[in-house]
C-alpha positions in Angstrom: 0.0 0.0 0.0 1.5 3.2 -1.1 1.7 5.9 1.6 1.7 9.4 0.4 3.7 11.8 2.3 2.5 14.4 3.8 2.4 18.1 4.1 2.8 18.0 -0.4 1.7 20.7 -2.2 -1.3 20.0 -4.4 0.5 19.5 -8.0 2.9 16.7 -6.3 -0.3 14.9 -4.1 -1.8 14.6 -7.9 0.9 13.2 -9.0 1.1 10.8 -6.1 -2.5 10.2 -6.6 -2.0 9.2 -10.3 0.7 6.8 -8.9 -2.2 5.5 -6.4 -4.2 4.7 -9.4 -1.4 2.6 -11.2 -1.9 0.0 -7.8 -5.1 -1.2 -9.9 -3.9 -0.2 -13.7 -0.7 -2.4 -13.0 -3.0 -5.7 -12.4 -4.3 -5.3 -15.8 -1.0 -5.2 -17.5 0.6 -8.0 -18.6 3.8 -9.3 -17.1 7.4 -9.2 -18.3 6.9 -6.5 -20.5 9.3 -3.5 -21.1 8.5 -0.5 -18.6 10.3 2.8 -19.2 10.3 4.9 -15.5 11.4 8.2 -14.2 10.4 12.2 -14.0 8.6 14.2 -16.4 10.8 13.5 -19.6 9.7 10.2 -19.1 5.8 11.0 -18.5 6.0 12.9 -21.7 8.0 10.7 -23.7 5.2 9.0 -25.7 7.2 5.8 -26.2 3.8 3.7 -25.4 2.9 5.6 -28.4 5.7 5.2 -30.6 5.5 1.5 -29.3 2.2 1.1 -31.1 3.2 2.7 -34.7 6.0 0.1 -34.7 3.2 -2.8 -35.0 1.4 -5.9 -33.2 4.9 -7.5 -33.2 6.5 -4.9 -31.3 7.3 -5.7 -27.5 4.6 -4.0 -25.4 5.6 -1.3 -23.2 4.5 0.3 -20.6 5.3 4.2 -19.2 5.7 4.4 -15.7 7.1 8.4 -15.5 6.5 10.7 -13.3 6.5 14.7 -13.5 8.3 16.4 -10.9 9.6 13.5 -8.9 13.4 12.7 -7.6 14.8 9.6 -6.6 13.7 10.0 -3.3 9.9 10.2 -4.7 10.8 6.9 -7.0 12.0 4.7 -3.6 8.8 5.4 -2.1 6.9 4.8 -5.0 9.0 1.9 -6.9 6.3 -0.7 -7.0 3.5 0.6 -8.4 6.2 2.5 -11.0 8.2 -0.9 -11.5 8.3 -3.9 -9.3 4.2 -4.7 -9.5 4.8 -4.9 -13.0 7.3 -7.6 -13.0 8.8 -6.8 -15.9 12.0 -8.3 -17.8 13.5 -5.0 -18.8 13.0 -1.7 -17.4 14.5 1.9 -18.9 15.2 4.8 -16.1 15.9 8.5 -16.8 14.9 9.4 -13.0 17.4 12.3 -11.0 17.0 15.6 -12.6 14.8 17.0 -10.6 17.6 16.3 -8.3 19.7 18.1 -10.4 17.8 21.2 -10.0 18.6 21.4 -6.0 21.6 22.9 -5.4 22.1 21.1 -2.2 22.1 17.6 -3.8 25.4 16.5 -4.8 26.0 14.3 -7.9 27.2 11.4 -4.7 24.0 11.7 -2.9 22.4 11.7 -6.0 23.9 8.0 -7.0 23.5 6.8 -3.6 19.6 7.2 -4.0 19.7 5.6 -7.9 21.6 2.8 -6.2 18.9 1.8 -4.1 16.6 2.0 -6.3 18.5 -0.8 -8.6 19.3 -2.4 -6.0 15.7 -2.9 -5.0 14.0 -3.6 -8.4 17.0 -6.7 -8.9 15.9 -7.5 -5.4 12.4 -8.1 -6.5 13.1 -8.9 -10.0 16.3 -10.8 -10.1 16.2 -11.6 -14.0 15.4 -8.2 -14.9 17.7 -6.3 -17.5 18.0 -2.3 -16.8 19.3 0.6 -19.1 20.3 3.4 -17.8 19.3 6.6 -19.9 21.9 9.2 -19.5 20.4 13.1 -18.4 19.0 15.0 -21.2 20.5 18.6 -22.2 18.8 21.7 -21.8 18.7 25.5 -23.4 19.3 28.4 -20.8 18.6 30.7 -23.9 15.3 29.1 -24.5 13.7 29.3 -21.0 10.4 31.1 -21.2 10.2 33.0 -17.9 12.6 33.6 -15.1 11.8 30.7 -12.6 13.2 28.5 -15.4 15.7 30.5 -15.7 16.6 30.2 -12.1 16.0 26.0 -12.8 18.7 26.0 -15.1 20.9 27.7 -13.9 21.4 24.9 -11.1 20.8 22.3 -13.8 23.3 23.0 -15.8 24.7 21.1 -19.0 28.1 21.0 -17.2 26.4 19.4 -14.2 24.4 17.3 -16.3 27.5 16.5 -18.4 29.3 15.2 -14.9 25.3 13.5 -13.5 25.8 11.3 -16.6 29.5 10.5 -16.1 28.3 9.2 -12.6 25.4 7.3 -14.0 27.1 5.4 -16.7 29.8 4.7 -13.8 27.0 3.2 -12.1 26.0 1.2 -14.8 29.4 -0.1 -15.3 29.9 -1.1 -11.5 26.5 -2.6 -11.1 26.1 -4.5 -14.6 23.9 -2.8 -16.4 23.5 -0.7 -19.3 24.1 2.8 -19.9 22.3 4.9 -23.1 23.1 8.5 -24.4 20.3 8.9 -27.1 21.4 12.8 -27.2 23.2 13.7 -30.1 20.4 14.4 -32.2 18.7 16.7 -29.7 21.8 19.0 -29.6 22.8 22.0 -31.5 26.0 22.8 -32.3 27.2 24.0 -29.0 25.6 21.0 -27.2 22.7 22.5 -25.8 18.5 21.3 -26.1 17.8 21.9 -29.7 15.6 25.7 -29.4 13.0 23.9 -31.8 12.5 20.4 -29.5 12.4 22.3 -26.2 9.0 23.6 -24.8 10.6 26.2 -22.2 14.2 25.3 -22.0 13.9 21.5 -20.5 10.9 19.8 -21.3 11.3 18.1 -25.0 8.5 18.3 -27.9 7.4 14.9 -29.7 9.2 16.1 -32.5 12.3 15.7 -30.4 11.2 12.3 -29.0 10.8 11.3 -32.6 14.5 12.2 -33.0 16.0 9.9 -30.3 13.2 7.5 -30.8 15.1 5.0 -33.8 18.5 4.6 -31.2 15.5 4.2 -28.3 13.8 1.5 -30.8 17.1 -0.3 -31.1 18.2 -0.5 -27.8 15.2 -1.9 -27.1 15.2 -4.6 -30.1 18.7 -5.5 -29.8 
């Protein structure tokens, strides 16, 4: 039974809410599937979607994001976003809304994303996982100055060193690492101005970019 903290404001208890909901939507789903889990680039990414267009032979796959959540809000709520599922490979892009408190350090950061692999092989011990490395994102493009503020804590040089530490983690714990990014930069390595809604969040034009090295990663 999932236990909501308390004292959220009303955005995240819907959030948590929605996550509530999955307790039930989960027993529907068929097991040892592909589930692809995190924050809000994942909730947005339509991969169930793109999953679809591919066919009735393509592998079935299920979106277990979350907008607005950290690592911290992904241990409380890991069954109902993974383990219930049971599935045989899971996808994670979870941790930059960690990267947008300047207090969290990249170590603390890993510590929290180590639990959480730990406890999904715990649960699942035949599972596969992929690690998706930390999308870029466009100062120059941020609509107002609260993003602004955002980004300049979630930097592309921090992001640049999260990633470092996340395919390090992949390495030491044996599983796989992704960087689907190239074609959502521009030339100076920032979010593409024309794929980014505000300066972090990504269009479906821009999921359609990484989408063919996602769909082979998946088929390999």
């Amino acid at each position: 039974m999932l236990t909501i903290p308390q004292n959220l404001p009303d955005w995240k208890k819907a959030k948590y809410q929605m996550v509530e909901s999955w307790q039930t939507l989960n027993r529907s789903c068929r097991k040892g599937q592909i589930v692809f889990t995190g924050s809000s680039l994942m909730e947005m990414f339509p991969v169930e979607q793109f999953s679809r267009e591919e066919g009735a032979n393509f592998p079935i796959v299920y979106n277990r994001g979350v907008g607005g959540f950290t690592t911290q809000d992904m241990l409380i709520c890991l069954d109902e976003m993974v383990i219930s599922l049971q599935p045989r490979r899971v996808f994670i892009n979870i941790g930059t809304n960690d990267l947008s408190d300047a207090s969290v350090t990249i170590d603390a950061l890993m510590g929290r994303y180590e639990q959480i692999l730990t406890r999904i092989t715990a649960a699942v011990p035949s599972v596969e996982i992929t690690l998706m490395a930390y999308y870029p994102i466009n100062y120059d493009a941020a609509v107002d100055e609260g993003m602004r503020a955002n980004l300049r804590i979630r930097t592309n040089g921090r992001i640049r060193e999260a990633n470092a530490a996340v395919q390090a983690l992949a390495d030491r714990l044996g599983h796989r690492f992704i960087d689907v990014n190239a074609p959502l930069m521009d030339d100076q390595g920032r979010l593409r101005a024309d794929f980014t809604i505000e300066g972090m969040h990504i269009f479906e034009a821009g999921y359609r970019a990484i989408w063919p090295a996602v769909k082979a990663e998946i088929l390999r």
